[in-house]
Residue, then its C-alpha position, 0 to 999 in steps of 0.5 A: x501073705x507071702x512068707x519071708x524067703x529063706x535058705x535051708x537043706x532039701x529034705x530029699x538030699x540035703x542040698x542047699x535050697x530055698x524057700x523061693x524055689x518049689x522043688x530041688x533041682x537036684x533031685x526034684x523033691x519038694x522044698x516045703x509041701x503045701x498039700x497032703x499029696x505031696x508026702x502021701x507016698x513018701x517013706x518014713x526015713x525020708x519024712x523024718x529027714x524033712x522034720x529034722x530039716x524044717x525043725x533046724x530052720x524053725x529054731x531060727x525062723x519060728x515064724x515062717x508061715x510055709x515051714x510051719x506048715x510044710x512040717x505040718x503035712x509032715x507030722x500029718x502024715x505021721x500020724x502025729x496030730x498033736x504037732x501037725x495041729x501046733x504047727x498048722x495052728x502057727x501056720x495060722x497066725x502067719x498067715x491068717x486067710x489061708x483056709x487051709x491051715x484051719x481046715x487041717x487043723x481041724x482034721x488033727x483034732x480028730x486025732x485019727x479017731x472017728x468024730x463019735x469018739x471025739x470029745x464035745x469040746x474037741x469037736x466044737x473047736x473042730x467045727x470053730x475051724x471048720x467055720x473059720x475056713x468056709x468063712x475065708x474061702x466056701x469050698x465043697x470039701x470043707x462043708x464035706x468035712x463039716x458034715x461028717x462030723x455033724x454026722x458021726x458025732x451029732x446025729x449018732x448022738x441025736x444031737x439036735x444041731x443045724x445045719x444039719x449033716x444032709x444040709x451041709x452035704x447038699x452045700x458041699x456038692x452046691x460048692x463042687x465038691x469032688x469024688x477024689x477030695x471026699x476019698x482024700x479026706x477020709x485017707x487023711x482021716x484014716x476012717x471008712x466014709x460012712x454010707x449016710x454021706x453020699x459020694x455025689x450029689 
C-alpha cells in the first residue's frame, strides 16, 4: 500500500518537501527513511530535528504509513524503543504486508537487552512478529533473528521449543542470509552475536 503524499519540512534543513520525493534536492537528505542505514550515522541534533518534523505532520496526518515509520527508524536509533515500537506498530495498521515493520517491531521489544533478559511474555509477541514477517515475506535475517532469540532466551533456559535455533539458522542461510544483515542485526540490537549462531552456512 502506497501512503497518501504529502508536504513537510526536510529534517536535514528545513526546506519544503514532499513525501513524493526520496531525498531533499537542497541538501540531498532523506525525506522519510525507510532502513536503519539511512540515520545510522546521523548526529543527535539532527535526529531530534527529524523527530520534531515527523511529529508536526503526524498531528495531521496520524495515518501515514511512511511518516510513522520514517520516526520509527529515528526513535530506533535513539534508543528509544518504547516509541520506535508504538510507531512501527501504526506502521503496521497502514500498511499491513510490509514485513518489515513487524520485524522491527519485534526488535524494540527487546529494549536493547539480550533475549535472555527479556520477559517470556515480551519474547512470545517478539516471535508473534517475527512470524508475521516470515509469514508475508521468508527472508534470511528474519529466521536469523528468530533464532537468536530462540537461542539466547529458549535454549539458555532449556526450554524445549521448535524449530529449534540450529534450525531456524540453517533456514536463515537456506533463504541467503548475508554476513553484513546478521552484523546490521546485532548493531541494531546493541548486543555481541553469540558464537552458537554462525556467521555463514
Amino acid at each position: 500500500m502506497s501512503a497518501e503524499v504529502i508536504n513537510l519540512k526536510c529534517g536535514g534543513c528545513g526546506s519544503p518537501v514532499s513525501t513524493g520525493q526520496k531525498v531533499c534536492e537542497y541538501c540531498g537528505g532523506p525525506i522519510t527513511i525507510s532502513t536503519f542505514n539511512s540515520v545510522s550515522s546521523m548526529p543527535l541534533p539532527k535526529l531530534n530535528k527529524y523527530v520534531r518534523n515527523y511529529e508536526e505532520v503526524l498531528r495531521e496526518h496520524p495515518d501515514n504509513s511512511d511518516v510513522n515509520r520514517s520516526i520509527a527508524f529515528v526513535y530506533l536509533k535513539l534508543k528509544n524503543y518504547e516509541k520506535a515500537r508504538e510507531y512501527f506498530e501504526r506502521a503496521m495498521e497502514d500498511d499491513f504486508d510490509d514485513a518489515e515493520n513487524y520485524f522491527y517491531a519485534a526488535v524494540t521489544i527487546l529494549k536493547g537487552k539480550k533475549a535472555f533478559m527479556t520477559s517470556r511474555d515480551d519474547i512470545n509477541k517478539a516471535e508473534e512478529y517475527i512470524q508475521a514477517a516470515i509469514s508475508i515475506e521468508p527472508r534470511g535475517i528474519f529466521y536469523y533473528f528468530w533464532a537468536y532469540i530462540r537461542y539466547d532466551h529458549h535454549a539458555r533456559k532449556f526450554y524445549k521449543v521448535t524449530p529449534s535455533y540450529t534450525e531456524l539458522g540453517e533456514e536463515a542461510f537456506n533463504e541467503g542470509v548475508s554476513d553484513s544483515d546478521i552484523e546490521e542485526l546485532f548493531e541494531i540490537l546493541g548486543q555481541s552475536r553469540p558464537e552458537q549462531l554462525p556467521l555463514n552456512g
